[in-house]
N, C-alpha and C positions, 0 to 999 in steps of 0.2 A: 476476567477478574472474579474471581470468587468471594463470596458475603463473610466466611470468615476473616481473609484478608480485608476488606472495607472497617470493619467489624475490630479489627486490630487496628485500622488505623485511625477508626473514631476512639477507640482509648487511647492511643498515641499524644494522641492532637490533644484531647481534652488535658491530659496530663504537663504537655508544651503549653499550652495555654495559660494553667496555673502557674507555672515554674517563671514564665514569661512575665507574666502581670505581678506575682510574687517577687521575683528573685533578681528578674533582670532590666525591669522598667526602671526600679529605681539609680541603677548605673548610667543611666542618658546623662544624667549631670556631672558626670564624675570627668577631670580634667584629661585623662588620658585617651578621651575619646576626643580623638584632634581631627583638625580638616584635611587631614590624609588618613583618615580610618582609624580605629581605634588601636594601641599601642601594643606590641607584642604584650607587655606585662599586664596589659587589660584582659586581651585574649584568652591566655593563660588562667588569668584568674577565673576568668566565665567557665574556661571551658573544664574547669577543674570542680565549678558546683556543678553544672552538666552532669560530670562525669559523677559526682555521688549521687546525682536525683538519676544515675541508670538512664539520661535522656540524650548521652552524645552520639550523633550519629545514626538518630533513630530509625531512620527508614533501613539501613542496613543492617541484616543480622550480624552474628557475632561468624558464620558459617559464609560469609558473602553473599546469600541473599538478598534480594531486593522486597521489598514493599512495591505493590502493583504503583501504574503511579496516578491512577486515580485517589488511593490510599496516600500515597505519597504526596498527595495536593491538601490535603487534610492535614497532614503533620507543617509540612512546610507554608501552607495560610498563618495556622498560631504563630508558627515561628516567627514573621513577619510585624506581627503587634509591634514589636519596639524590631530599631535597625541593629540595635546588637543581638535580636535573638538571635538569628542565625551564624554568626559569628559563634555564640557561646553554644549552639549547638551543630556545628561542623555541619550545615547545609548552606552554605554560603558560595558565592561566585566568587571566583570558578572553580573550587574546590566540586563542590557541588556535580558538576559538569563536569571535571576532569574523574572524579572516581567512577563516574560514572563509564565515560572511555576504557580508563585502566581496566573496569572491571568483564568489559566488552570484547576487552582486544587484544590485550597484555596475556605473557605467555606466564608461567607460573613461574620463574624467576623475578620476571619485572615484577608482579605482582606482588613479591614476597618485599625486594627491594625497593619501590617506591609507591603501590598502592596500597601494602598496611599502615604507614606512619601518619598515610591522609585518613585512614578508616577511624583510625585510633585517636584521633585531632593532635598528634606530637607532630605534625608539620602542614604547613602549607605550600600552593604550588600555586605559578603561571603558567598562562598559553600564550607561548609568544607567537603571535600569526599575523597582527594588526602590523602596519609599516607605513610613517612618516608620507604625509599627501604632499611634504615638498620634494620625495624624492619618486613620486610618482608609485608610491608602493601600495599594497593589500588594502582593501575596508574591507566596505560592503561586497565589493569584486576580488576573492582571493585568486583569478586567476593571474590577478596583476602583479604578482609575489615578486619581488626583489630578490630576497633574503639565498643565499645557493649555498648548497652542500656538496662539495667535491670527494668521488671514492680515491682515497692513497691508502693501498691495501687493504689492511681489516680497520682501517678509520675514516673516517668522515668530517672531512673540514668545513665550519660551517662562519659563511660571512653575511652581514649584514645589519640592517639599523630595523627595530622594532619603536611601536608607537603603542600609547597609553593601555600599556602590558601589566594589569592589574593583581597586586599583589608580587611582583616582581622582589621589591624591597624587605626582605626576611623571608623569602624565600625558599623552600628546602629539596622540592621537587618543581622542574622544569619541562614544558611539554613545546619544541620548536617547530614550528613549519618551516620548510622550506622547498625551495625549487631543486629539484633533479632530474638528470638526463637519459631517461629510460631505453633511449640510444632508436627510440623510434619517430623522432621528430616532434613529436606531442609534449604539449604542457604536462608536465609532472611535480609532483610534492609528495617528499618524505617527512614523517614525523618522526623525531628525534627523543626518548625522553634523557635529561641531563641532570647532572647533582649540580648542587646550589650550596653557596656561593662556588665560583669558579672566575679564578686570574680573567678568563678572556670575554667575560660575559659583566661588561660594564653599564652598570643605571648611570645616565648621561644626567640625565635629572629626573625628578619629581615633577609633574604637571599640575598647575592649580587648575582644578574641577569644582563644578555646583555639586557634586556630590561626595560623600564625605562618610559613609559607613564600609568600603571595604579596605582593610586592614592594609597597611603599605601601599596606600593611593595607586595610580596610576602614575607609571614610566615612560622615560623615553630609553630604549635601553640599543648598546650596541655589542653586536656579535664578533669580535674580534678572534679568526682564529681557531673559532670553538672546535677544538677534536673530540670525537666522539665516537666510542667502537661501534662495529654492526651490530653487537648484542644488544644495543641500546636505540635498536630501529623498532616505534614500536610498529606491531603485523610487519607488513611486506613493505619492503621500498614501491616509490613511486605510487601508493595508493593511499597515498596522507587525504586527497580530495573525497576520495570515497569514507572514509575513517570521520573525516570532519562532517558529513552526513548524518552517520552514527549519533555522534554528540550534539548534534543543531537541534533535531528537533525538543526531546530532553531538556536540553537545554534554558531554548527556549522559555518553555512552559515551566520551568522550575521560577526562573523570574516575575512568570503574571504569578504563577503562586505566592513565592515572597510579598509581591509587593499588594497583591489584593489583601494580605493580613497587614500592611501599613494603610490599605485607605479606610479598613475597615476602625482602625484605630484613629486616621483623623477623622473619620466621621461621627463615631461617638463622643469625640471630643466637642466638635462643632456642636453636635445635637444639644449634649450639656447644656453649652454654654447659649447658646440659644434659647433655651429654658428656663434658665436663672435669669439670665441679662433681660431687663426691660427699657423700651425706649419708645417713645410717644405713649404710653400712658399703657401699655401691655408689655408679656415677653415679647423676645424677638420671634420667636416661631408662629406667636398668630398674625403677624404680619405675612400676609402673602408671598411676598419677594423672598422670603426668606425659608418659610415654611416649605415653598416647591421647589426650592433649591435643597432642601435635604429629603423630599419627597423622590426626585432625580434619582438621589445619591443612592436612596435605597432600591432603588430600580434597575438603576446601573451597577449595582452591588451584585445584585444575582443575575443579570444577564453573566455578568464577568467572571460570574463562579461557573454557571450553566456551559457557558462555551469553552471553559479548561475544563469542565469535565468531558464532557464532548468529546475534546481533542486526548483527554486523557484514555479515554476510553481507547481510542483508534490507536495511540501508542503501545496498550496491552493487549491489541492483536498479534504484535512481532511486525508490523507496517512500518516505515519510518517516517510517514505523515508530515511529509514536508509541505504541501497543501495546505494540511490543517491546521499545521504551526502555524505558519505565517498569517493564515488568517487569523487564527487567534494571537497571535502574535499584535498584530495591528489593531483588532478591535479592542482585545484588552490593554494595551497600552494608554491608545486614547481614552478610553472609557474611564480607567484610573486618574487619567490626568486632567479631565471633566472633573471627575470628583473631588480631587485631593483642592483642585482651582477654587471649587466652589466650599469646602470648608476653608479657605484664607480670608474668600468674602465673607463666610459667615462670621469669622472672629475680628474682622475687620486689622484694625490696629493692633493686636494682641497676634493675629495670623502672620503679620510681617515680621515679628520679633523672634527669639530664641524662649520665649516664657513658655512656649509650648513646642511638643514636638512634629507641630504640622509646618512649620516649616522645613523643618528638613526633609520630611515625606515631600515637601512639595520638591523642594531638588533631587531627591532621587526618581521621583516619577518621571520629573523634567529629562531625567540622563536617560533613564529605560528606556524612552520613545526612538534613541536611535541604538543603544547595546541591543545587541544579537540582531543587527541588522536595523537601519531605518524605515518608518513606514511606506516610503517611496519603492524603496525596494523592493517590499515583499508586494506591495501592491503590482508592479511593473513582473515582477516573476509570476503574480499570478491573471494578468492581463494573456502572459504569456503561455502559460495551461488554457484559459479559455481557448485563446486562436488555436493550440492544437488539440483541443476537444471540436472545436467549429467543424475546422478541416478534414477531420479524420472522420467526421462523419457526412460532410458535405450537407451540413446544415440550410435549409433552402432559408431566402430572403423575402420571407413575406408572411 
């Protein structure tokens, strides 16, 4: 990472920052932000003052360059302040994560075809990989993949039932996993990318979630059918597992980014009102109970910056820091979700309601803790790195 890219991306952010607290905090109350995400016509409207403040799409140049993504943890913290920023600035899940892929892996057709309309915020996309746990299919385990793609000549039939496939509903680009048979006995998956809307590709329903800022909620969606030419394999068949590598860790860390610019926001709320509000005969903040509870907040505040930077740093070696992810992944999950807990306590009655927008940070942190993997998980995969760091070294026991 080089200081004039850091350097770019502290004016980035400061500029997100204002735009955010200016332009788009005041839309939190606006009705078209419903509890399946905010409405295409909201979108639109965001992402069209974006687009005069010069700030859609910030971290990518106009040339397909990326922002380092230590840089990139800068831009997307601001954007995080309110849950529509990142919506009105085209760094949102899984948009976020998918352009990131297309832009990793996609041959310069797909590119031209389905990764400039995400660059440009004129469309959005899902990843359908996730698959229904009554039908034994994908989570946290994508080996467990259902969903199959059969070759009939130069197309690709692809069947099966997907689960809480976010942003599914308005849809314009489609990125599917599925199972294929690389004819060597081994578990295999192809990535598929598909145009949106399509006859065979039906939202079963809408899912009611605690969470409620990405745009066309979460789906239950079924594969019916779906044909699909080979030019629309994205890289090589049979190496969708290695591909979805690519995108995890990125990923990942694009969400503690997002959402440490929301607890950073319910925190100064909290503090606020801490400070005004008095009760037994002072503010609330010289009371102890209350004062170390945002004392925490600020402490856990920069651990949770310190550790995405960390992990950001190791991403802009070219490493795919799957390690690091996860670790970060799980510390800053919880760590946010400490915090975001302890500003409800601090607002008390005022923190359970809609008057303010810590509560809804408190249900998106609530959902983060298991999107891009539950804590169990990444903790159980990285129990599983120690024993072969132990083994491989034949670690003595004493």
């Amino acid at each position: 990472m080089s200081q004039p890219d850091l350097e770019q991306g502290r004016a980035i952010a400061e500029r997100i920052e204002r735009f955010v607290r200016d332009i788009v905090i005041p839309y939190e109350k606006d009705p078209r932000a419903t509890a399946h995400g905010p409405t295409d016509e909201l979108v639109t409207e965001l992402r069209g003052l974006a687009r005069e403040a010069r700030l859609l799409t910030p971290h990518i140049g106009a040339d397909g360059s990326h922002l380092s993504q230590r840089a990139t943890a800068l831009a997307l913290q601001a954007s995080g302040l309110s849950p529509l920023g990142p919506v009105a600035l085209n760094v949102m899940a899984p948009d976020e994560g998918n352009m990131y892929l297309l832009g990793k892996v996609a041959n310069d057709d797909q590119k031209h075809r389905f990764l400039t309309p995400l660059v440009n915020g004129e469309a959005r996309s899902a990843f359908f990989m996730t698959e229904p746990a009554e039908d034994g299919g994908a989570g946290a385990d994508p080996s467990m993949l259902q969903t199959t793609a059969v070759q009939d000549g130069e197309r690709w039939i692809i069947n099966g039932r997907k689960a809480f496939i976010t942003g599914a509903v308005g849809a314009s680009v489609g990125i599917v996993m599925a199972r294929t048979d690389p004819g060597d006995g081994k578990t295999a998956a192809t990535m598929f990318l598909i145009d949106l809307p399509d006859p065979a590709v039906r939202v079963e329903r809408v899912m009611e979630t605690i969470d409620s800022s990405m745009p066309g909620g979460h789906s239950i969606v079924l594969l019916d059918n779906l044909s699909v030419s080979s030019d629309q394999i994205l890289g090589a068949p049979h190496q969708g597992f290695r591909y979805a590598q690519v995108r995890l860790s990125p990923a990942r860390l694009s969400h503690c980014m997002r959402w440490l610019g929301a607890c950073r926001r319910a925190h100064e709320i909290a503090s606020a009102y801490a400070v005004k509000r008095h009760a037994f005969g002072k503010p609330l903040i010289d009371h102890e109970g209350v004062g170390f509870m945002l004392a925490d907040n600020l402490i856990e505040l920069k651990q949770a910056e310190l550790m995405i930077d960390w992990c950001a740093d190791v991403l802009d070696t070219g490493a795919l820091g799957t390690t690091e992810s996860s670790m970060t992944k799980v510390a800053v999950s919880e760590a946010l979700f400490r915090i975001v807990d302890r500003c409800v306590q601090v607002l008390g009655g005022t923190g359970v309601s809609g008057d303010t927008v810590v509560e809804q940070i408190f249900r998106e942190i609530r959902a983060f803790r298991i999107y891009d993997g539950p804590s169990e998980v990444h903790r159980w995969s990285l129990a599983k790195t120690i024993k072969r760091q132990v083994l491989s070294v034949q670690m003595p026991f004493k």
